[in-house]
C-alpha positions, 0 to 999 in steps of 0.5 A: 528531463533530469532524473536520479535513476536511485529514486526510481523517478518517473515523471507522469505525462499530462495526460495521465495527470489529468486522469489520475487527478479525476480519479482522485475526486479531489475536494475542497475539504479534503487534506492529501498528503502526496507521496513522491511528488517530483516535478510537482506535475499532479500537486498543482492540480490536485492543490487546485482541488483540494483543501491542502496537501503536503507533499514529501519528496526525497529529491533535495532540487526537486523539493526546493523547487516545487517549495520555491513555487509558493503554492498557498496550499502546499507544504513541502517535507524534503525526506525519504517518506520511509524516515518519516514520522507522519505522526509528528509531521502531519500532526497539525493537519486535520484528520482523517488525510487522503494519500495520493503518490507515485511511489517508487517500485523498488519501496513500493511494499515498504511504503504500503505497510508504513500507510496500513500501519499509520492508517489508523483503521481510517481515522488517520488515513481515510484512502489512499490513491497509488501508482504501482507496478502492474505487477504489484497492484494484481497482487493487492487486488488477487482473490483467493484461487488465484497465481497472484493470490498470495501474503500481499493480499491478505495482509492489505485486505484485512485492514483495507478494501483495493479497487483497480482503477487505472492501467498505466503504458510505460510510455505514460511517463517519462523516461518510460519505465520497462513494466505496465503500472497501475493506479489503485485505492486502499479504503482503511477501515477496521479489521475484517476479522479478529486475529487474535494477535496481529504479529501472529497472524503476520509471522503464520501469514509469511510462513505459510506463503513461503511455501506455497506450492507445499500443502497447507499442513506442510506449510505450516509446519515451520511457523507452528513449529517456531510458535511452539505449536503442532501444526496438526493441533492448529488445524484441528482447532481452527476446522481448516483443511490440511489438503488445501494449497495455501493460494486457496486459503481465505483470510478468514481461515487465517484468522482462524488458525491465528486465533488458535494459537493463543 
């Protein structure tokens, strides 16, 4: 089996298709636009179930190939899924879409932010179903109080709810990778709480997750400081405590401190 080591292509065996694509609960009325879908092994049965899909593939032979198949139901887009303008390419295609995809790990991160951006808080995208590593999908699911609790998370959560739901072997694919994948669902929905100003809420989030073994008043201070802000003063006026290490903090105490900027 031929694979581009700079695609980060691992091809998923026919068993674990089979419960990815239960996992899916696929109808004939649903739209999935399918992220990576190298050797087409998931889009022709998800294609089986589903209304329609559209599946971006970076992989030049592999997008031919799978198009060369002429599936009724299926329409492949040969690009890097990060260059592509979803709005303009799926603007024919009804809404809300379902996402499906083995995503790369070395873009794993980029592409979740490009669907939490494009989601729409659900009316673009309704779900998206993905194959992470292991690694990647305890930081989307981690509760606060947790090693694995950290910025991930709380930007995720507070425009999707994440559900774990499979745990991938390595010798799941093909060539197997040398770390445990995970298959998990974003649900998009409108925002858990109001931030205020959403790249506020993003740049405090960064700051104070960069120093995460400092105290949160220590934390902050950059990214207050970078706000023009005292750091003191946006405790004081969001009633968070200052003592707390910032793997304790919820998203509602962010939230907090957010709006105290403004």
């Amino acid at each position: 089996m031929r694979t581009r080591k700079r695609f980060g292509q691992h091809f998923l065996e026919a068993a674990w298709v089979a419960k990815v694509i239960d996992a899916l609960h696929a109808g004939s009325s649903d739209t999935f636009l399918e992220i990576g879908s190298g050797r087409g092994a998931l889009t022709r049965p998800l294609a089986a179930r589903a209304g329609r899909v559209v599946a971006v593939e970076i992989d030049r032979d592999l997008a031919a190939a799978l198009a060369n198949e002429h599936l009724p139901n299926v329409r492949v887009v040969q690009a890097d899924f990060l260059d592509v303008d979803l709005r303009d390419a799926l603007r024919e295609e009804p809404r809300p879409l379902r996402v499906a995809g083995n995503l790369p790990y070395n873009v794993s991160s980029p592409i979740l932010f490009a669907l939490l951006a494009a989601a729409d808080e659900g009316r673009f995208f309704s779900d998206a179903t993905l194959m992470l590593q292991k690694e990647v999908a305890s930081r989307l699911v981690a509760r606060p109080g947790r090693k694995e609790y950290g910025g991930l998370a709380i930007q995720v959560a507070l425009t999707a709810d994440v559900e774990h739901l499979l745990t991938l072997p390595p010798g799941a694919f093909r060539p197997p990778p040398k770390v445990t994948s995970a298959v998990v669902r974003l649900r998009f929905r409108s925002p858990r709480v109001d931030v205020g100003d959403r790249r506020v809420f993003e740049r405090l989030v960064r700051g104070i997750f960069l120093q995460r073994r400092k105290t949160l008043a220590n934390a902050l201070r950059p990214v207050a400081d970078s706000l023009g802000r005292p750091a003191a003063e946006l405790l004081e006026r969001a009633e968070v405590d200052g003592r707390l290490r910032p793997e304790a903090l919820t998203i509602d105490d962010i939230a907090r401190l957010s709006r105290a900027v403004l």
